[in-house]
C-alpha positions in Angstrom: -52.0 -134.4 -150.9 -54.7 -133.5 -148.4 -53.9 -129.7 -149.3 -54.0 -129.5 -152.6 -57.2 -131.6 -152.5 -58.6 -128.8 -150.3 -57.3 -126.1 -152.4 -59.1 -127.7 -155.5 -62.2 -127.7 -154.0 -62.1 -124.3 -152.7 -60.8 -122.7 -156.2 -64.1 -124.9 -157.8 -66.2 -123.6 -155.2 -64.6 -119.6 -155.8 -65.3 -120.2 -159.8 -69.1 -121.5 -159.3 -69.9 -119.2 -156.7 -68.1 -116.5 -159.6 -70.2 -117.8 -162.1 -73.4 -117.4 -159.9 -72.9 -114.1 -159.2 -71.9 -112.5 -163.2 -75.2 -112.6 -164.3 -76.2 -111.4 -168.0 -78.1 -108.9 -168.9 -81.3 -110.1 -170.7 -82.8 -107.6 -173.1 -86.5 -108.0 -173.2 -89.4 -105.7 -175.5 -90.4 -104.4 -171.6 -86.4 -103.6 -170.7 -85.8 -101.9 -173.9 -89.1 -99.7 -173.5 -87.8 -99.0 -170.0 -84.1 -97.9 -170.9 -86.0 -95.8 -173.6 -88.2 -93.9 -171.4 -85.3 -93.6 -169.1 -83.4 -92.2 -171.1 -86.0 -90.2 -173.3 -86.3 -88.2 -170.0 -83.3 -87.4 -169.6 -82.8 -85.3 -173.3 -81.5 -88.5 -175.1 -82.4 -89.6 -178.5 -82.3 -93.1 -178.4 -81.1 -95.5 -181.2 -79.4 -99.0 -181.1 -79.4 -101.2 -177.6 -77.8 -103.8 -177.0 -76.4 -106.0 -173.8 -72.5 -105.8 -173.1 -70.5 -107.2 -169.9 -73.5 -107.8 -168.1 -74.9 -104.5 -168.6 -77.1 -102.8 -171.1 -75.6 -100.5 -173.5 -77.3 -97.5 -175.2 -76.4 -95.6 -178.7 -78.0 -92.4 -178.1 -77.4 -88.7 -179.1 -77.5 -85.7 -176.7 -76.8 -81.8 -177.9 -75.4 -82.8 -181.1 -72.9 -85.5 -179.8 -73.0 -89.0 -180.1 -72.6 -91.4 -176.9 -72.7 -95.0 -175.6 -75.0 -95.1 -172.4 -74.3 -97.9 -169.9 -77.2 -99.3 -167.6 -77.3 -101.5 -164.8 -80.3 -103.6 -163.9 -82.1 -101.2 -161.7 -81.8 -98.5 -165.0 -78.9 -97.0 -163.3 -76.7 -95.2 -165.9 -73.1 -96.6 -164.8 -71.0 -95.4 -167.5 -70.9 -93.5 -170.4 -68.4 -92.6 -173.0 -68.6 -90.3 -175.9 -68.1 -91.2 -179.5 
């Protein structure tokens, strides 16, 4: 009994502490000026943003091609895929 009892509370304490650490992106008028210049200075034109999986996520056209830009919070791109 003692075990499981400790088990629970370390699996509740592993989910909160989870929880803690997943934080959501909050899209702001000052972010979304900032992921704009960003990426305005690096030859994108930028349309649609929007936050997904904790990170912010840009609709932006380079040379023609369509692409989604990923950011992190520091206005790191982390990802992107062509459409």
């Amino acid at each position: 009994m003692m075990k499981k009892m400790i088990l629970a509370a370390a699996l509740s304490l592993a989910f909160t502490a989870g929880a803690a650490f997943a934080s959501e992106a909050v899209l702001t008028d000052a972010i979304e000026a900032q992921i704009k210049e960003t990426l305005v200075a690096q030859g994108y034109e930028v349309g649609k943003i929007k936050t997904e999986d904790g990170l912010f996520e840009a609709y932006v056209k380079k040379d023609g091609k369509k692409f989604e830009v990923f950011l992190n919070d520091k206005m790191e791109i982390v990802k992107t895929e062509q459409d």
